[in-house]
C-alpha distance (Angstrom), angle and dihedral (degrees) to the residues before:
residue distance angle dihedral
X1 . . .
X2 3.80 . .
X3 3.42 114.0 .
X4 3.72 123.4 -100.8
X5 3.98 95.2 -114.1
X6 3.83 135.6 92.6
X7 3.83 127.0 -144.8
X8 3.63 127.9 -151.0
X9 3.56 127.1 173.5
X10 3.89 129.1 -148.2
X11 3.74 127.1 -177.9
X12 3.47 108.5 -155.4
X13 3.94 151.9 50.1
X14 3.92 94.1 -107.9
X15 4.11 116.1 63.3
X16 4.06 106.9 -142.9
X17 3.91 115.8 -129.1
X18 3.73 86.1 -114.5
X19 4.01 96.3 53.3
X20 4.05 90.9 48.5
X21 3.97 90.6 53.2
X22 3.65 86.4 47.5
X23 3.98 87.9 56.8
X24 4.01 100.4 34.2
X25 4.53 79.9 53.9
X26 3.60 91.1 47.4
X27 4.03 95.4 48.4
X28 3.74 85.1 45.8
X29 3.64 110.0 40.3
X30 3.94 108.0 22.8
X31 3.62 107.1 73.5
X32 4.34 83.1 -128.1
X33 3.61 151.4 112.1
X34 3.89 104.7 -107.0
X35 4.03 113.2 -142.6
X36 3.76 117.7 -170.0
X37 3.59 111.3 -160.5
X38 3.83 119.2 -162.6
X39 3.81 140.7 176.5
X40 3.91 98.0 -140.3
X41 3.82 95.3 38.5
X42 3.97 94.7 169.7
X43 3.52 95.0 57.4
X44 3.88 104.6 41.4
X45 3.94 80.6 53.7
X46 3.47 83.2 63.7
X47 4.33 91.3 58.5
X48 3.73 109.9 101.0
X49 3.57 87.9 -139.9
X50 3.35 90.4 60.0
X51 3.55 101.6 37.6
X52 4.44 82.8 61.6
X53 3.57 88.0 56.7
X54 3.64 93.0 54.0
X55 3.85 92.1 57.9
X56 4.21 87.5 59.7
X57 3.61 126.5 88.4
X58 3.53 120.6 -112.4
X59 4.11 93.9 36.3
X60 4.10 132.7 120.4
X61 3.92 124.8 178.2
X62 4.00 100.9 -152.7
X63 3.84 131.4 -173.0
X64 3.83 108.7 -127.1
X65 4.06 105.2 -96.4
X66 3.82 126.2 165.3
X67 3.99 142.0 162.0
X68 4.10 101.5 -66.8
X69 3.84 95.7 -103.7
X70 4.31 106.8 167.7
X71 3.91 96.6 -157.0
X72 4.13 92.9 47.9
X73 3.91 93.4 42.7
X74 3.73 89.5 50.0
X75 3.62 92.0 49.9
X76 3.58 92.8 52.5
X77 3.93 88.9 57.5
X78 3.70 88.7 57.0
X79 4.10 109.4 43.1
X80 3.34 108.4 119.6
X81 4.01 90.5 -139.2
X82 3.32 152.1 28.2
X83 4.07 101.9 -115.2
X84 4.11 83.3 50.7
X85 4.22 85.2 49.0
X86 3.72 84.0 46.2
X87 3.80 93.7 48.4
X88 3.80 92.3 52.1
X89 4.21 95.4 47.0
X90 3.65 91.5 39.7
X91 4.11 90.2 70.7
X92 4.03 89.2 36.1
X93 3.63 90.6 53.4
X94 4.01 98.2 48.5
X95 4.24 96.0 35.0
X96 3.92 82.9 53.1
X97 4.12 108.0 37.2
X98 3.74 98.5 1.3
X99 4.33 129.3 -146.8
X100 3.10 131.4 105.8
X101 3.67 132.1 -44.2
X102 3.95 131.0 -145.7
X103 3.48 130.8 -161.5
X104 4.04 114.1 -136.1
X105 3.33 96.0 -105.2
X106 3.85 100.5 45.3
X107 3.99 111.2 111.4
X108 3.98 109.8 -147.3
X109 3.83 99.3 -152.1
X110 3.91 96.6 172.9
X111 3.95 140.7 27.6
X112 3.69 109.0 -68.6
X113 3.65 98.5 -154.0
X114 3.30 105.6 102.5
X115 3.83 92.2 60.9
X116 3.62 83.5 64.4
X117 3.74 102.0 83.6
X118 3.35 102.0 67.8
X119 4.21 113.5 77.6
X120 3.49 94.8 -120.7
X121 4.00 139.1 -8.8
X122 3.85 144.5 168.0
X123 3.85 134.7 168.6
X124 3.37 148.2 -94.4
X125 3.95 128.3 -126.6
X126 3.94 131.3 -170.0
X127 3.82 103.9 -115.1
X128 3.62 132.4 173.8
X129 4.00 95.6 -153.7
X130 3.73 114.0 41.8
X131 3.49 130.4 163.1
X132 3.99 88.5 -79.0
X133 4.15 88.2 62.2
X134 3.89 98.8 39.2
X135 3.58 94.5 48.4
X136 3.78 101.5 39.5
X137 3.68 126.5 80.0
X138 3.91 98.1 -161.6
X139 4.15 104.1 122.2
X140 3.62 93.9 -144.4
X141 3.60 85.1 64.3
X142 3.45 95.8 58.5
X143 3.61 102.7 37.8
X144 4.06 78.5 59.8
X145 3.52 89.9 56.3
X146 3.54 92.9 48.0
X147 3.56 92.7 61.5
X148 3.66 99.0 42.8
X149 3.72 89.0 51.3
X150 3.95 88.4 51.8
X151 3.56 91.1 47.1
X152 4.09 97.6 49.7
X153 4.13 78.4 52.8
X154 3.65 92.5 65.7
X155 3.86 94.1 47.9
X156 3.28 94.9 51.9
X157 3.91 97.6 55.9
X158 4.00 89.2 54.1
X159 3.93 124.2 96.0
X160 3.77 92.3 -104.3
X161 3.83 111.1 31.4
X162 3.75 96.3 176.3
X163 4.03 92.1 51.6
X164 3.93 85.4 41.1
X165 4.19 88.7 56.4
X166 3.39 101.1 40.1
X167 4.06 85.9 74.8
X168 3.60 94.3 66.4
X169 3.97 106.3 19.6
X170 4.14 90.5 113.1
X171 3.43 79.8 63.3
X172 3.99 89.9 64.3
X173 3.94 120.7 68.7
X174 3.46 117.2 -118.8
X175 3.91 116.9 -119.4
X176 3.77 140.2 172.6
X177 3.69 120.1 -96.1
X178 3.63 113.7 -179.2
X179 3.96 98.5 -160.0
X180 3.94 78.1 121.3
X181 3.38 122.0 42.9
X182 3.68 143.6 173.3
X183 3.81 144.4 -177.2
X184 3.89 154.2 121.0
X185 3.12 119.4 -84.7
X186 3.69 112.8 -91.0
X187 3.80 90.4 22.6
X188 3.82 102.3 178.3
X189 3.85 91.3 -134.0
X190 3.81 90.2 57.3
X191 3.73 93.5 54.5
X192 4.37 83.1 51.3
X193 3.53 90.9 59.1
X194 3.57 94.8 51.3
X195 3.59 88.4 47.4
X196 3.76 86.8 53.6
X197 3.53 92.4 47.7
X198 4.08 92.4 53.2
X199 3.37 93.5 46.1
X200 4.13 98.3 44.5
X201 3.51 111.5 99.6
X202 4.15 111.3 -107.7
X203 3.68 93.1 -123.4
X204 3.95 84.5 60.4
X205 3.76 89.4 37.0
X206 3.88 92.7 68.1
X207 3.79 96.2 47.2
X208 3.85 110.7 116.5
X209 3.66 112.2 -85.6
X210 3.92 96.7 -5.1
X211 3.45 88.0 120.0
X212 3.92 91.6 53.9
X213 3.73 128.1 25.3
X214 3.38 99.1 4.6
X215 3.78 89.9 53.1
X216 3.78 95.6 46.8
X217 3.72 84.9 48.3
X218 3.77 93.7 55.2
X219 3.60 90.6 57.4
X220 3.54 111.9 41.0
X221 4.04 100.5 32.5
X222 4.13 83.0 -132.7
X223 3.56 79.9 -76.8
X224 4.16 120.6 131.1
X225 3.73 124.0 -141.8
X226 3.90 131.0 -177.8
X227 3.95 89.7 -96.3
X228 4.06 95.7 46.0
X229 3.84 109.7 26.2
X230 3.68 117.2 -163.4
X231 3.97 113.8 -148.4
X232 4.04 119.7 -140.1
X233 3.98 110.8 -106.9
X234 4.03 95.1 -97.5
X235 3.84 85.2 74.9
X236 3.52 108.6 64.9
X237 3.48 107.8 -10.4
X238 4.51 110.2 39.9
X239 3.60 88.8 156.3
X240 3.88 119.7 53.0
X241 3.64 131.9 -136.3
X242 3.80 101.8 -60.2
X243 3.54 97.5 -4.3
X244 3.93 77.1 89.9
X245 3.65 99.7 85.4
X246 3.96 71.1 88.7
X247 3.58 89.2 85.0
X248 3.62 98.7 61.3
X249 4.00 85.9 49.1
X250 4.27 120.8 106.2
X251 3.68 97.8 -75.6
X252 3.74 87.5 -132.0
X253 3.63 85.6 71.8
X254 3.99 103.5 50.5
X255 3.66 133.9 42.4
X256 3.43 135.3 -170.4
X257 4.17 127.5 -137.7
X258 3.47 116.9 -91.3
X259 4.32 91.6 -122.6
X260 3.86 92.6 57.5
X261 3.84 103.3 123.7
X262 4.07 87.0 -179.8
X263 3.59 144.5 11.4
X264 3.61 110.7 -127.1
X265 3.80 96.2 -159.9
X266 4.06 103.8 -176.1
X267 4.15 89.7 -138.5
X268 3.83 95.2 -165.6
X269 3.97 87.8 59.8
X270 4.01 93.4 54.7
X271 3.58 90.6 40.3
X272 3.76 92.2 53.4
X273 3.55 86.5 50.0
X274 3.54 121.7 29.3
X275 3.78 89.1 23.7
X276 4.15 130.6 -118.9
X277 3.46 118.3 1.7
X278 3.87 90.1 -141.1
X279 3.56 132.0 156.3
X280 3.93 92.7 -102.9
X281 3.95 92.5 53.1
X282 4.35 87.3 40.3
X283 3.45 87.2 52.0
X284 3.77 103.6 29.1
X285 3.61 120.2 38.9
X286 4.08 98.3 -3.6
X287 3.87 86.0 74.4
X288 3.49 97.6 87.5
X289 4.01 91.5 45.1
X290 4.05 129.6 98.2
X291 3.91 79.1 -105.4
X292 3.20 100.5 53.2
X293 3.68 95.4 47.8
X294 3.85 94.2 52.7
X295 4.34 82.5 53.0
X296 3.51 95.4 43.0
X297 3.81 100.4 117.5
X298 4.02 88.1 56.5
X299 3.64 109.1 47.2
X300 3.46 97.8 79.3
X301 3.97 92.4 60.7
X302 4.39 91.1 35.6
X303 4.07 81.9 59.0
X304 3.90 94.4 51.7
X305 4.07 91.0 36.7
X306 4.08 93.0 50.6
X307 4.47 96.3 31.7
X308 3.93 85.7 113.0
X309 3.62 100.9 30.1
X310 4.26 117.6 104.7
């Protein structure tokens, strides 16, 4: 089985409102042990968000330690970002210790457990540029993209985005995202993708997301198999790539699927367009929202941990 512990990664010496709600929901909901693993561990001990977490059960602050490997460590020193960092630790993490890893902006709203039996899994999203579209230079391809990218638009300016999508998702494909992600340790598809990643050329290597979807993608097809199982979108990702601004919607207006095990909720899309997800907007006006619903219980103690924080 999977081991009982969840990884999240964060680059930085300052935790983000959004990352600590991601933790606090984890330690709460997931049935886990929560590790955060950091590159500047003495200073984000420092964080008083961090410093709260480290008075709960369940919680370890970790400095960022793998197998010696000269290719990946050199790689690290020269992603241009921290997602495409994140990307790269997130499969050193699981091949060497294993569980499950979380992005910082992925919501566990139920016990994870149950995912754990299988010896690895990820999800699937509805997308309307895969690896199929980005890769191909066939114009008819495109000009379906276009249209499925116009399309999405108009669902997301609608009361009820995800209600909206649902429509016209079969028109979408269906491709890994790896946001969540679970294994054993040693998982023989891990060590693939850091194979792939070795062997990739750099100037691929610093592409947007080629370290993360598009990898996962590369391997697996988008197709599941006993050893790697690949979860239907409701699990970990309800609301599609921009169909998210749903989230910061009235939650009287949006619901989620009863299976959802986490809310992936693609962070840098709300920001771009509802603005900062801060603690005054968490606290302030993101109350009333889907979001702030599912991190309800916490937003009492995020206003008191951020009330003299700019």
């Amino acid at each position: 089985m999977i081991p009982a512990v969840a990884h999240i990664v964060w680059l930085g010496g300052t935790l983000s409102p959004m990352a600590w709600l991601t933790l606090r929901a984890a330690l709460a909901r997931s049935g886990l042990a929560v590790r955060l693993h950091t590159d500047q561990l003495d200073q984000l001990a420092e964080d008083p968000l961090v410093g709260d977490l480290l008075a709960r059960p369940g919680f370890e602050l970790h400095a960022l330690a793998a197998v010696a490997d000269p290719l990946l460590d050199e790689l690290d020193h020269i992603l241009p970002g921290a997602a495409a960092r994140a990307d790269l630790w997130r499969l050193r993490l699981l091949a060497d210790q294993g569980g499950v890893y979380l992005d910082a902006d992925a919501i566990t709203l139920r016990d994870l457990r149950p995912l754990l039996v299988a010896p690895g899994f990820a999800g699937l999203e509805r997308v309307a540029l895969p690896a199929a579209v980005t890769d191909s230079r066939n114009p008819l391809r495109w000009l379906k993209a276009g249209a499925l990218l116009a399309v999405r638009d108009v669902t997301t300016r609608l009361s009820d985005p995800r209600a909206a999508f649902a429509h016209v998702a079969p028109l979408y494909a269906l491709a890994c995202n790896n946001a969540v992600l679970g294994a054993e340790p040693g998982h023989p598809l891990l060590h693939r993708l850091l194979q792939r990643v070795r062997q990739m050329p750099r100037s691929r290597a610093l592409r947007l997301y080629e370290l993360g979807p598009r990898l996962l993608e590369a391997e697996t097809g988008n197709v599941g198999t006993p050893e790697f199982h690949l979860h239907p979108p409701d699990a970990f990702y309800p609301l599609a790539p921009e169909v998210c601004i749903g989230y910061a919607r009235p939650a009287a207006t949006v619901a989620l699927p009863a299976d959802t095990f986490v809310a992936h909720l693609y962070d840098s899309v709300l920001a771009r367009r509802v603005g900062p997800l801060n603690a005054a907007w968490l606290t302030g006006p993101g109350r009333s929202t889907l979001l702030g619903q599912m991190v309800a219980p916490w937003l009492d103690d995020l206003a008191a941990l951020t009330s003299g924080r700019r």
